[in-house]
Structures are given as structure tokens and as C-alpha cells.
C-alpha positions as CSV (number, residue, x, y, z in Angstrom):
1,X,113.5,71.9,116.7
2,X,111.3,72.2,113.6
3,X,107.8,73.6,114.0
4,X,105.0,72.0,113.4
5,X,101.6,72.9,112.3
6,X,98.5,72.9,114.3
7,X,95.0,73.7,112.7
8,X,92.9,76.5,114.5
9,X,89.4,77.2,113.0
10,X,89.5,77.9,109.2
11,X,93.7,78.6,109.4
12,X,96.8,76.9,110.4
13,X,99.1,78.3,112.1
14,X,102.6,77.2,113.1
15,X,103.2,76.0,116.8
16,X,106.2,74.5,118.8
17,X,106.6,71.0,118.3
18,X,105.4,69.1,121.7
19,X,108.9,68.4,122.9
20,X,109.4,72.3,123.2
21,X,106.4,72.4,125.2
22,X,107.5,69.4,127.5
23,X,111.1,71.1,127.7
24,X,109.0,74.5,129.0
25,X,107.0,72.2,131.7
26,X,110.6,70.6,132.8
27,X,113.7,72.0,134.2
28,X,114.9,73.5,130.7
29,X,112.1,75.6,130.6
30,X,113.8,78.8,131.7
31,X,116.9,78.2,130.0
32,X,114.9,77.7,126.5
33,X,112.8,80.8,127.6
34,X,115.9,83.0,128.1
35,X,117.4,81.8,124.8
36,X,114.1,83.2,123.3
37,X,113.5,86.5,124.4
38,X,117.6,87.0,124.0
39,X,116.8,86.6,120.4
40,X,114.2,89.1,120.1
41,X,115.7,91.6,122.8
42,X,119.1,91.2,121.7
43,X,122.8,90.5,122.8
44,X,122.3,92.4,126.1
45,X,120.2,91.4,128.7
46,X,119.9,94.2,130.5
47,X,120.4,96.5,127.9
48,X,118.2,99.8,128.3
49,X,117.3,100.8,125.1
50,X,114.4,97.9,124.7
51,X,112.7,100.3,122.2
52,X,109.1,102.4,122.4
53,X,106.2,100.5,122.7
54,X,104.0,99.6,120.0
55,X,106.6,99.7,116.8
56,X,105.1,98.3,113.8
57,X,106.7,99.4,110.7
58,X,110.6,97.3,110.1
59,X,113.2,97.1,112.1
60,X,111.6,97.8,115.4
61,X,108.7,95.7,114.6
62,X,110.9,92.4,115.0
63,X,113.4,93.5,117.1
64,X,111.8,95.0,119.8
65,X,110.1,93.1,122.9
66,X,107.3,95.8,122.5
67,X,107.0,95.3,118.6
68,X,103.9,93.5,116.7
69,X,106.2,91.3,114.8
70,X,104.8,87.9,115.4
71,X,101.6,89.7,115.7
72,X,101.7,90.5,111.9
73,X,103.3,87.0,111.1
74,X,99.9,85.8,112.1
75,X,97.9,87.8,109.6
76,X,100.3,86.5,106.4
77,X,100.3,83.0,107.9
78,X,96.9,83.4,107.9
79,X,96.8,84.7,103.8
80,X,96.3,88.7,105.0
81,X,98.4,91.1,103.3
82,X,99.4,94.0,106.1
83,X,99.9,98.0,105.9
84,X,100.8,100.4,108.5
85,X,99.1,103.4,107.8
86,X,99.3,106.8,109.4
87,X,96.4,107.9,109.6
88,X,92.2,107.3,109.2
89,X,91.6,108.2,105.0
90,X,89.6,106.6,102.5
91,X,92.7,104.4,101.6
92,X,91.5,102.0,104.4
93,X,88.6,101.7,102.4
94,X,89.7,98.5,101.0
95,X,91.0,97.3,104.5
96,X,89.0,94.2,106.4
97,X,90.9,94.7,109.6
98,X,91.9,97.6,111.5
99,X,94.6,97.0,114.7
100,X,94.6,99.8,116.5
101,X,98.0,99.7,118.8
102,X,97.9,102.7,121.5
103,X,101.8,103.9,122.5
104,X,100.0,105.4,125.4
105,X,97.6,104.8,128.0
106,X,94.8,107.1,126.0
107,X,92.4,105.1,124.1
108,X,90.8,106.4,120.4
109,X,89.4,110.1,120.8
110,X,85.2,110.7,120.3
111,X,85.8,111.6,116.6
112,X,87.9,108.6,115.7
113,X,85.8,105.9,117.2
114,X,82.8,107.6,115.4
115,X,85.0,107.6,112.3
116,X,85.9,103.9,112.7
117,X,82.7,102.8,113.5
118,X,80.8,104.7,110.2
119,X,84.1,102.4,108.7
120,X,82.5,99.1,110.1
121,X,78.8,100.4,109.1
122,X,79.8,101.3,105.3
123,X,80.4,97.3,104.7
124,X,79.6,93.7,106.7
125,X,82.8,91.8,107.5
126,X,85.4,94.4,108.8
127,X,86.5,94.3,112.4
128,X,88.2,96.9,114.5
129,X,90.6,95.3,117.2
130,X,91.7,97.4,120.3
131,X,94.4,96.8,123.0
132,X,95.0,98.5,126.2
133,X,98.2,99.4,127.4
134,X,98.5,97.9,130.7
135,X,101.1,95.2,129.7
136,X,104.7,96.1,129.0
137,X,107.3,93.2,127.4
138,X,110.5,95.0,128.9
139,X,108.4,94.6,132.8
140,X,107.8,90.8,131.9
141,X,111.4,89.9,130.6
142,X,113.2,91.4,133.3
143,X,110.3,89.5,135.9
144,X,111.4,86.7,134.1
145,X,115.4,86.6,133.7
146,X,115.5,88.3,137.2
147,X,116.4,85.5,139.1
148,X,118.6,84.0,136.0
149,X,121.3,86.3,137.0
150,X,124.2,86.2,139.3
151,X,124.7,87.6,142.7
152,X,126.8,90.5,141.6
153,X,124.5,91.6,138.8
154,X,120.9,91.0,140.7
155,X,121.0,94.1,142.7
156,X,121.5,96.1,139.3
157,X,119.1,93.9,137.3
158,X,116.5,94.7,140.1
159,X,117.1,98.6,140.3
160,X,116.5,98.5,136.5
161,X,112.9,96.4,136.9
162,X,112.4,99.3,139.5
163,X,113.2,102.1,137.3
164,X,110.7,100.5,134.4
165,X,107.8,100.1,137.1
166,X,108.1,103.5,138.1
167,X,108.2,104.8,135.0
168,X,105.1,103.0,133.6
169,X,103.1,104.0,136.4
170,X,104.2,107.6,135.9
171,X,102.7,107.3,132.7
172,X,99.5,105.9,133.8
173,X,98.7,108.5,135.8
174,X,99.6,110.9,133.6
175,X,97.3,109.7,130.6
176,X,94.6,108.1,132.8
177,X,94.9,109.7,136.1
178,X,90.8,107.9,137.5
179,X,88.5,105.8,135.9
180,X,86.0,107.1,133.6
181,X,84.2,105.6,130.5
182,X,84.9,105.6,127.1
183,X,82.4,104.7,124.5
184,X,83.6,101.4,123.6
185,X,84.7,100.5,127.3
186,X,84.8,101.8,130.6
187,X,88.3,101.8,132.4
188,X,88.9,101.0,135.5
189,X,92.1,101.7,137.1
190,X,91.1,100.8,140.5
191,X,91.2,97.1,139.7
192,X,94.0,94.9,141.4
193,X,96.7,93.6,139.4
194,X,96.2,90.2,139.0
195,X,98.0,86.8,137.1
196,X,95.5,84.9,135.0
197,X,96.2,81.5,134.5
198,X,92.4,79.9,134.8
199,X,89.9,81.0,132.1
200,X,86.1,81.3,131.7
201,X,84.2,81.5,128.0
202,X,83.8,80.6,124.5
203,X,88.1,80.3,124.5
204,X,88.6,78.8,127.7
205,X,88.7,75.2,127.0
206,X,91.4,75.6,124.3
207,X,93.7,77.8,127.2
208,X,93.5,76.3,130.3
209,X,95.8,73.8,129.7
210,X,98.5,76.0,127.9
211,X,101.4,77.3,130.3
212,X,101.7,80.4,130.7
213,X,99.4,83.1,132.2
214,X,97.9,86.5,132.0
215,X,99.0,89.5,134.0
216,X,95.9,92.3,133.8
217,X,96.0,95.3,136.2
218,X,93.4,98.5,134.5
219,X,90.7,96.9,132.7
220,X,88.6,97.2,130.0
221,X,85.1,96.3,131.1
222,X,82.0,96.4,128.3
223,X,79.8,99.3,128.6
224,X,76.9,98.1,130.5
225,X,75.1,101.5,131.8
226,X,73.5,99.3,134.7
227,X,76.5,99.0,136.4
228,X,78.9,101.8,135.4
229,X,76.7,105.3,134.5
230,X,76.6,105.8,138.2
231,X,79.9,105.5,138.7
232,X,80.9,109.0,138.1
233,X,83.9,110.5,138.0
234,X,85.2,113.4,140.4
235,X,85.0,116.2,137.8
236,X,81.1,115.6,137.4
237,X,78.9,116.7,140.0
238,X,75.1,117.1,139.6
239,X,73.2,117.6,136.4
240,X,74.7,120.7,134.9
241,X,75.9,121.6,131.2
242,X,78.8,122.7,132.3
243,X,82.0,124.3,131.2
244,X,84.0,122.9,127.8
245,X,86.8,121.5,128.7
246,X,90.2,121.5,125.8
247,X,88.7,121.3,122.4
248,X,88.5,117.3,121.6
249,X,89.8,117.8,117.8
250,X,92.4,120.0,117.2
251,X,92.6,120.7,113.6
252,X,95.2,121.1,111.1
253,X,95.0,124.5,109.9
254,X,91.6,126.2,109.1
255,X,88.2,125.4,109.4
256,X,88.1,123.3,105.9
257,X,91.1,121.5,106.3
258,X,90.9,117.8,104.9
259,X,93.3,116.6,108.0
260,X,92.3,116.7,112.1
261,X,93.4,115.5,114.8
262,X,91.0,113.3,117.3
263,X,93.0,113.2,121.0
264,X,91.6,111.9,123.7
265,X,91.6,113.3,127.4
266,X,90.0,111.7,130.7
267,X,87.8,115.0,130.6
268,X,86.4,113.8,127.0
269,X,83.2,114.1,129.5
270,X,82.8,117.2,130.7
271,X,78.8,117.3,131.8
272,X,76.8,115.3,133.0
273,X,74.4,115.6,130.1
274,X,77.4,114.1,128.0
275,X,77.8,111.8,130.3
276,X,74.3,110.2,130.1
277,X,74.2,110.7,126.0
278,X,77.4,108.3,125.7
279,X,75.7,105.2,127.3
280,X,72.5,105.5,125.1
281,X,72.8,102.9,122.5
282,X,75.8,101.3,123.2
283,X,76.6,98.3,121.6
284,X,76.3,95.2,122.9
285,X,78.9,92.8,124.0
286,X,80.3,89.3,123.9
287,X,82.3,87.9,126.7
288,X,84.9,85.6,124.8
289,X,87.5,84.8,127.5
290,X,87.3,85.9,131.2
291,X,89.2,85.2,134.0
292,X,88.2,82.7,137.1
293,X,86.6,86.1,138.6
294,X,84.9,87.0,135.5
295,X,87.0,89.9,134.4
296,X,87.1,90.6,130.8
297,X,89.6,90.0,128.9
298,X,88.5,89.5,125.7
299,X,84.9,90.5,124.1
300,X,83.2,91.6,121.4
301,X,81.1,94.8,120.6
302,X,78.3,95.0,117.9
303,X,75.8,97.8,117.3
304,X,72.9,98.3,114.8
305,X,75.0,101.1,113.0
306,X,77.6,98.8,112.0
307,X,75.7,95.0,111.8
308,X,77.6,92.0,110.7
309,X,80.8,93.8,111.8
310,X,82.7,94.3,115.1
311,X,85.4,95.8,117.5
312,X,87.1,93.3,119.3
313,X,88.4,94.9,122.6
314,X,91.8,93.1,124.5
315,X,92.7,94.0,127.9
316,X,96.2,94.6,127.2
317,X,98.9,93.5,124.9
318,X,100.5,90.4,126.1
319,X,98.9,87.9,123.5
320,X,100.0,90.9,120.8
321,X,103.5,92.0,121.9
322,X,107.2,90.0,120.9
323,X,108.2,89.8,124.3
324,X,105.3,87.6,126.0
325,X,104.0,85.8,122.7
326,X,106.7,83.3,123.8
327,X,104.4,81.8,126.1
328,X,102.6,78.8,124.4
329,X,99.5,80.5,126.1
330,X,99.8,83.8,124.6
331,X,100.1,82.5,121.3
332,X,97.4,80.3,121.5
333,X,95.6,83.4,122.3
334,X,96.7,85.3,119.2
335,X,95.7,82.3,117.6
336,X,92.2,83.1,118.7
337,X,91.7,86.6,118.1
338,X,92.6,86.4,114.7
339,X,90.4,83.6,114.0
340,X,87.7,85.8,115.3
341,X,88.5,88.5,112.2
342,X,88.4,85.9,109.4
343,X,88.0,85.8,106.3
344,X,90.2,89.0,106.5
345,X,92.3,89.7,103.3
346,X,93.7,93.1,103.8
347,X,95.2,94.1,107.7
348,X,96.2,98.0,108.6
349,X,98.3,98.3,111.8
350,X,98.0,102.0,113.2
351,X,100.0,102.8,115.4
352,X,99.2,106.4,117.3
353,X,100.9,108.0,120.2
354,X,99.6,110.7,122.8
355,X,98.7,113.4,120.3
356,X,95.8,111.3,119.1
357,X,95.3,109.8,115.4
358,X,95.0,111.6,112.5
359,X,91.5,111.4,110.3
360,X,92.0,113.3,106.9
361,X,89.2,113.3,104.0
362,X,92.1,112.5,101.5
363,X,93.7,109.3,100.8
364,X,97.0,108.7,102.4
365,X,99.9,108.3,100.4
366,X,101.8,105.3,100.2
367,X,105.1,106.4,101.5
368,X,107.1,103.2,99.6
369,X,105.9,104.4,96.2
370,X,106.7,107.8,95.7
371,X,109.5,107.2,93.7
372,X,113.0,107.5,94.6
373,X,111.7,108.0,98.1
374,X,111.4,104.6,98.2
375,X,115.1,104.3,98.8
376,X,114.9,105.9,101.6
377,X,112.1,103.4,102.9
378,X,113.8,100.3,104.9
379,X,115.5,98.0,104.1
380,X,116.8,100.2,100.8
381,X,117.7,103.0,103.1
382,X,120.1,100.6,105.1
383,X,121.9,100.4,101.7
384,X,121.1,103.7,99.7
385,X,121.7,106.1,102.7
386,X,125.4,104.8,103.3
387,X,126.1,104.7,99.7
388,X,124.8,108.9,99.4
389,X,127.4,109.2,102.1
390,X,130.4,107.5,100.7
391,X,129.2,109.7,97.2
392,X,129.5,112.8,98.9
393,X,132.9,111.8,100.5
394,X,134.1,110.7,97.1
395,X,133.2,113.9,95.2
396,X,134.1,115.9,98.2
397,X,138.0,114.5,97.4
398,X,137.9,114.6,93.8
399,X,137.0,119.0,93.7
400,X,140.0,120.3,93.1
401,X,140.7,123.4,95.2
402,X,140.7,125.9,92.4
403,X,137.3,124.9,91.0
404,X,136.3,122.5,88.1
405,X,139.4,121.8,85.7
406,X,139.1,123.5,82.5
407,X,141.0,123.2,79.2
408,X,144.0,125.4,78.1
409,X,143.0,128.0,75.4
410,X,145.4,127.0,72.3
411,X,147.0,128.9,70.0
412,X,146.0,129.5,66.5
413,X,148.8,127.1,63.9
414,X,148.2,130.3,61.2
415,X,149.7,132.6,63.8
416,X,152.5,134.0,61.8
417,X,154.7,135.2,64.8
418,X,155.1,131.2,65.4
419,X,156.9,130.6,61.7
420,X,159.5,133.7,62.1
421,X,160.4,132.1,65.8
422,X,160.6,128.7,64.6
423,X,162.9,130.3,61.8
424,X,165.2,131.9,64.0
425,X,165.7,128.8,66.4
426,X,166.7,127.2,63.3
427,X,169.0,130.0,62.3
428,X,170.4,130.6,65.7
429,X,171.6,126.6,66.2
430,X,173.7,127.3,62.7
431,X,175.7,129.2,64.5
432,X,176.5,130.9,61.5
433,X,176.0,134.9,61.0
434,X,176.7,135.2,57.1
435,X,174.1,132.3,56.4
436,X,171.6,133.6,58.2
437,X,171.9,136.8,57.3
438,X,172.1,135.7,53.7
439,X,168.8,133.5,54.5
440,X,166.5,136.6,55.5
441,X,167.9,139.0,52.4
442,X,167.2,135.8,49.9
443,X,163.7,136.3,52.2
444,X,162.7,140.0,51.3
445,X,163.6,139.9,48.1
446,X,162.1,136.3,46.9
447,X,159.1,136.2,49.0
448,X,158.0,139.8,50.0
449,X,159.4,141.8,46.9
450,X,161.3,143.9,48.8
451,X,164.8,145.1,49.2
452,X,166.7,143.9,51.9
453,X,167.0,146.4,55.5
454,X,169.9,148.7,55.2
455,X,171.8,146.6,58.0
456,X,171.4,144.0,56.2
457,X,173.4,145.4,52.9
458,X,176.3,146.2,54.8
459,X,180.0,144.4,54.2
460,X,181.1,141.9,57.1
461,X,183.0,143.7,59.4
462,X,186.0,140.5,59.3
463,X,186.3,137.4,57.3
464,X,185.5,134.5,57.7
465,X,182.3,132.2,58.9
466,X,180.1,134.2,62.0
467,X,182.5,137.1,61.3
468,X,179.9,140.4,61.7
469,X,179.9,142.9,58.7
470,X,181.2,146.4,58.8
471,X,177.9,149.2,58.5
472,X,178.5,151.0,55.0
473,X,177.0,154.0,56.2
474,X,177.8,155.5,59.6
475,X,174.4,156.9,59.7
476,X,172.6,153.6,59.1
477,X,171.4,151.7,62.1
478,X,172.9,149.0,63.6
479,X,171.7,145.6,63.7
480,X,170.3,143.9,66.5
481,X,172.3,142.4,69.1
482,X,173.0,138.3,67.8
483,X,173.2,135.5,70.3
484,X,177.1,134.8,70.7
């Protein structure tokens, strides 16, 4: 079915062709659904290695159902180029969007959102885009292809949807154990889970006739101090300076280091005079899309620090993440929110996990040009790192045991002792005694000058040829033993 494309503000973006959307209304709808998330989750359906969540740098990126793939599709459809930095540095300096993708529940510590937001103040068009982490792909495709299986393997499928539930909610309360507020947002993990399929705002017109829907459960309301500086939570009692709670930075090495560490913890408030002090000036916000009960789910925040540029705050990931962007809905929502960034030429993903993000005063490194460490970047080090193996295998069979093979020391062609022993082979295969003996007296006197040995100057002892000579003198000694 060949896509077609759909204009959306200032950008156009590629959508299903209308017959896939009819095909999703009818009775193919879940067969064509199952077909897609197969192809970004794999051969196995209920495989459980679905990957960690938020995985933006290749392969995970595009093969997970947590990755931002199709997220970062949208930025180069849209003419962006993308990064995925490490950390906070001056090398986002020439960035006009930051995404900010959270691996766990904790949202960007005190330091970094004061880091990011002297980012947006330093110059007018630059956006920061957050999303919370209540949505998990892995929960919605195994909600989806649940009932696609058979009778034998449904129990199974649904003890594995159990096991994911449990386990995400293990980590919620872990990370984000009540609701408290958080600069940019307040959470509130009290809210019902609820399925959004009916919109309100700026966006709604465009959604409400997509299929598809929205799943929220914590959420992400704007900081209005009216309605949520009196909610406070159970660690704060009256008006007190209180005790520090664990340091909010932890730095890398001493007190001038260029790198820190920003982590938040749900005691980032821990008085009630800090409290107070984080709703003074806070930015103010822009519903964009709402559900039918007014809960945001998409707004904007602008302060007079940073005017002309904005953080766009999500409720959770489903119009970011492989695994729901299926939906016709989703993606029209992705549609939206980066339409809301533009013009945007330059787009960092960071992604940061529960040890916080990483501000340093020095630019960051580019790990894919630092030589021959490139190779070991993807997709060289799918080639390069098998290659070094079979190398190492190959020489590994070629040592010999003994060492390196060396050359054989020769001997010297003016080494006299080689001409007499060449001589006497020749001698010896005459098999003649009288020659040869006559040979090396013609020797001594002809070449050296010198009379003959006294065993040589003795008669034959019989006649004939090879017949040995009689010694003239008894007291002379005898020759050498010959070869018979």
C-alpha cells in the first residue's frame, strides 16, 4: 500500500493511504494491526525481551516497541538533522530542539531544568519537549494482540501482561512514590487511569475523528499555584526550614569539576520555604489538547527568562513511542507536536535514566568521530567487531608453537674445512688408495711447498690398484684408518 502525503502546517509528512484507514475501521483492522507491531517487535509475539524503554541511538531505536524511531523519522521528514547526546554541554549550543526521553518515572532534577531553561533564554526559537513515563508500548501490544491468540496460549499471554503491569507499577512507586510538584509540572499520581478518545483545544478538531485513543493514568498538570501549593505533600508539615534531605547534585569528583550530576528525588522539596519559592514565577501555560474532562495532555510553558521560546510538556509517551505510533491518532499527534517546534534545524534526543542527566561545562565529544572508534560505532561495529575476531582466530592458528620462524644462520663459502671435505668425498668415491694418496703429496708439494707427511712417503705395502703401502720406517706413524 503506498503512502501518501498529507500536508500539516508548514511540513508534510507521510500518512497511510485512506484504504489503510478504512481497512483499520473494518474487520481487517486487527489483522493489519498485528502485522504492524510484529514488524517492529519482531518474530515473537510474546517474546520477553521487548527492550528498555526510551532507546534512541541504532538498533534499538527501530526495533524496539519502546524506541523513538518513528519519533526521529518525523524530525528528518520534517528537514531536521538529529543527535543523541549524553549529556547537557555547550555542544547543544547549536541545537533548536531538545527531547528529553525519561527511562524512569523521575522527571529533570532542579539544576537541569535551570540549566535548560538558561538554554532557551540564551536565544528565541529553541524548544524543550518533555514526556512522562506513564505509557509503556510492551503494556499496549500485549492489550492489543491478547485476545488474537489461541485458547492454549491465552492463559500464558495473560500471565505475561500481568507480570509487565506489576512490574511497571513497582517502578512507579519506587521513583514517584506521592504526588508532589515539580517546577515545570505538578504530578499527580492519584489520578484514575483513563482512555482518551474525545479531545478539547487548539488540536482537537484535527483528532477527534482519527481512530485510536489515549490511555493517561499520572498526570502532568501546569503549575498553577492557586490550585496545587496547598496541596502539600506528607513530608512537609508547617512552615519550618527544615532538614536537607540527599544532596540534589552529586558531582563528579571535586568541587571544580566541569561534569555533575542533576538527579531528581520526590524529596527535591524538603521545606516548606522551598516549597513556596518554587511556585513564584512560574511560567505560564498553554492548554493545547485536553481531554473531554479537561486533563492535560499537551501544553505549553513560557517564562520571561526565556521569551519567544518554550517547553512543550506531554503526558506520556504514546504519540512518541514505536509501539502505539501505529495508531492513525497517535501519529497525527506527533504530527502536531512537531509542528509546534518549527522552524527547527538541528534536534538532540537525550535520553537519561535514574541516576539523573549529566551537565558538564565542556563540550561533549562526538563519539562517531574519534577516529578508528568510529568502527566501533553501529552499524561499522556489526562488521568491524566480527572481522577483529576472525583476525585474532587467524593469527592465533598461524603462531607457530616455538615462537616467530627465524632464518637458519649459513655458513661462510671461504670456510676452508668445506674444500678439504668436498676433496675427500671426491677421493673416497675413486675407490682408489694410490691416486689419492698420490693426489695429496702432488698437494703439499705444488701448493703448500712442503714435503709430503712421512706416511705418506712410504712404499705400498702390495701391488696393485687400492693396495696399501708398507711404512719405511717402523718408528713412523701409521696412516689413518681408509674407508674400505
Amino acid at each position: 500500500m503506498r503512502p501518501v502525503r498529507e500536508t500539516c502546517g508548514s511540513i508534510r509528512f507521510r500518512r497511510p493511504a485512506r484504504s489503510v484507514a478504512r481497512l483499520t475501521q473494518g474487520g481487517g483492522g486487527r489483522s493489519l494491526l498485528l502485522l504492524l507491531l510484529l514488524l517492529c517487535g519482531g518474530c515473537g509475539s510474546w517474546d520477553s525481551e521487548f527492550g528498555p524503554f526510551g532507546e534512541v541511538t541504532s538498533p534499538g531505536r527501530d526495533r524496539g516497541l519502546n524506541g523513538l524511531g518513528l519519533h526521529r523519522k518525523l524530525w528528518e521528514q520534517a528537514g531536521a538533522r538529529c543527535s543523541t547526546p549524553q549529556r547537557l554541554s555547550p555542544k547543544l549550543d547549536d541545537v533548536d530542539v531538545i527531547v528529553l526521553v525519561g527511562q524512569g518515572y523521575a522527571p529533570p532534577g532542579k539544576m537541569a531544568r535551570d540549566w535548560l531553561e538558561d538554554w532557551l533564554a540564551e536565544e528565541t526559537g529553541r524548544t524543550v519537549i518533555y514526556f512522562g513515563r506513564d505509557f509503556n508500548a510492551e503494556v499496549y501490544y500485549r492489550e492489543k494482540t491478547l485476545g488474537m491468540e489461541s485458547d492454549a496460549d491465552r492463559r500464558r499471554a495473560a500471565e505475561d501482561l500481568a507480570g509487565v503491569l506489576s512490574t511497571e507499577l513497582k517502578q512507579r512507586v519506587f521513583d514517584l512514590s506521592e504526588s508532589t510538584f515539580c517546577g515545570w509540572f505538578y504530578l499527580d499520581t492519584t489520578a484514575p487511569r483513563r482512555a482518551y478518545t474525545d479531545f478539547k483545544g487548539p488540536w482537537a478538531d484535527a483528532l477527534n475523528d482519527q481512530p485510536g485513543e489515549w490511555s493517561v493514568g499520572v498526570t502532568l498538570h501546569p503549575p498553577e499555584p492557586s490550585r496545587w501549593q496547598s496541596q502539600l505533600p506528607s513530608w512537609l508539615g508547617k512552615k519550618t526550614n527544615g532538614t536537607a534531605s540527599p544532596p540534589l547534585v552529586q558531582q563528579a569528583g571535586q568541587s571544580d569539576a566541569v561534569t555533575q550530576r542533576s538527579q531528581w528525588t520526590v524529596r527535591e522539596l524538603d521545606s516548606q520555604d522551598a516549597w513556596d519559592a518554587e511556585f513564584e514565577d512560574v511560567a505560564v501555560d498553554t492548554v493545547l489538547l485536553s481531554g473531554e474532562d479537561d486533563r492535560p495532555l499537551v501544553y505549553t510553558l513560557s517564562g520571561e527568562e526565556y521569551a519567544g521560546s518554550q517547553i512543550v510538556i506531554v503526558a506520556n509517551g504514546a504519540p512518541m513511542l514505536n509501539g502505539s505510533m501505529v495508531e492513525p491518532l497517535q501519529q497525527r499527534i506527533a504530527e502536531k507536536i512537531v509542528t509546534q517546534c518549527l522552524p527547527a534545524q538541528r534536534v538532540a534526543l537525550l535520553a537519561y535514566d535514574r541516576a539523573g542527566l549529566l551537565i558538564s561545562d565542556a563540550p561533549e565529544q562526538d563519539p562517531r568521530g574519534l577516529g578508528l572508534e568510529m568502527l566501533t560505532v553501529w552499524p561499522l561495529s556489526a562488521i568491524t567487531m566480527p572481522a577483529a575476531l576472525f583476525g585474532i582466530l587467524l593469527c592465533t592458528a598461524l603462531l607457530p608453537i616455538l615462537g616467530r620462524p627465524q632464518v637458519l644462520r649459513r655458513r661462510s663459502v671461504s670456510d676452508f674445512g668445506m674444500h678439504v671435505e668436498a676433496i675427500g668425498k671426491m677421493l673416497n668415491a675413486t675407490r682408489d688408495q694410490r691416486y689419492s694418496e698420490q693426489t695429496i703429496r702432488e698437494y703439499f708439494r705444488k701448493v703448500r711447498g712442503e714435503a709430503p707427511p712421512e706416511w705418506l712417503e712410504a712404499e705400498p705395502r702390495g701391488a696393485g690398484r687400492g693396495a696399501p703401502k708398507a711404512s719405511a720406517n717402523n718408528n713412523s706413524p701409521e696412516p689413518p684408518a681408509r674407508s674400505p
